[in-house]
N, C-alpha and C positions, 0 to 999 in steps of 0.2 A: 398383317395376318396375326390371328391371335391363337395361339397355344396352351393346352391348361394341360397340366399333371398330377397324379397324387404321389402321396409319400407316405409311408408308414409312420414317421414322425417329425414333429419340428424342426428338430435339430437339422437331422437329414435336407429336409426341406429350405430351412438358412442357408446351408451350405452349398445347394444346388442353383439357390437364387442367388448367392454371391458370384458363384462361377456363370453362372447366364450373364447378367451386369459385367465382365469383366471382358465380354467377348466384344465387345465396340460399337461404335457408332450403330449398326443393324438393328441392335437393341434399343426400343423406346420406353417402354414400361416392365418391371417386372415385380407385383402383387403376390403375399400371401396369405392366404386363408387355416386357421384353424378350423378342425372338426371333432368335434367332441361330441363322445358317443357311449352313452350307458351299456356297460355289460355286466351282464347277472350272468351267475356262477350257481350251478345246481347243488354245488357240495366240494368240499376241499379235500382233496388225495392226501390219503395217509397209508402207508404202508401198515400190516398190520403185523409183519414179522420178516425176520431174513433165515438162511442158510448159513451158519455159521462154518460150517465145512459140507463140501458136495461131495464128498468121498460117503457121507456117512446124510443119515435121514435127522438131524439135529434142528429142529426149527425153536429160532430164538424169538420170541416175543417183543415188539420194541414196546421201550417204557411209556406208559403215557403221554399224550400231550396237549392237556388240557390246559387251557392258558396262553396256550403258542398263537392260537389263530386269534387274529383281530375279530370284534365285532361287527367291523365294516366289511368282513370279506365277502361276503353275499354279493355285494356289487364293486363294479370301478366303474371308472372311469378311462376309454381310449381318446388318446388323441392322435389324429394323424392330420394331415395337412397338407393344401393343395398349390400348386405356383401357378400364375396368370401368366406368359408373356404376348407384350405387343412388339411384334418386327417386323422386319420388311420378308417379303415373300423370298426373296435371295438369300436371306438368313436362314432358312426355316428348317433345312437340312443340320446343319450347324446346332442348331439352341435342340433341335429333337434327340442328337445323336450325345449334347450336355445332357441333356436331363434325363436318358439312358442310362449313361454312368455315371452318374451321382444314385441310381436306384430310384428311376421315377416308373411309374407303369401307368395303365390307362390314359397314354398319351394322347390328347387328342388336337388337331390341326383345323382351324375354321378359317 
């Protein structure tokens, strides 16, 4: 039976394939996939003042902050990343209810 999941990141995703691998014999393959995915950003949030005391109507200006933001901030880069596994259909309870708690979703069982 085979199994895939996603993960909001690698790391997470390692961690979840170590713990699948570690559950026995049931387990024959377990495969990870990176996914990287361009995200543009329409504009970078800056505050443009605070409340220095809310008893009173005092609106404080923040200082500039020209310089702060990268030139790359326009876009990034997401990575998230997906785990394969191959088990026997007797496992399949087991490796779904691992990759649950490790923070896996769109689980899917073929």
């Amino acid at each position: 039976m085979r199994i895939t999941a996603q993960f909001d990141s690698v790391d997470i995703a390692e961690f979840a394939a170590s713990a699948i691998r570690s559950l026995g014999e049931g387990v024959f393959d377990v495969s990870l996939t990176e996914r990287r995915k361009k995200v543009h950003r329409d504009g970078d949030f800056a505050p443009m003042g605070f409340f220095s005391n809310l008893n009173t109507s005092n609106f404080q200006p923040v200082a500039p902050l020209s310089g702060i933001v990268s030139a790359d901030s326009e876009s990034s880069e997401s990575i998230s990343a997906a785990v394969d596994i191959i088990c026997r259909p007797s496992e399949a309870k087991r490796v779904v209810s691992a990759l649950m708690n490790k923070g896996g979703h769109d689980i899917k069982a073929r």
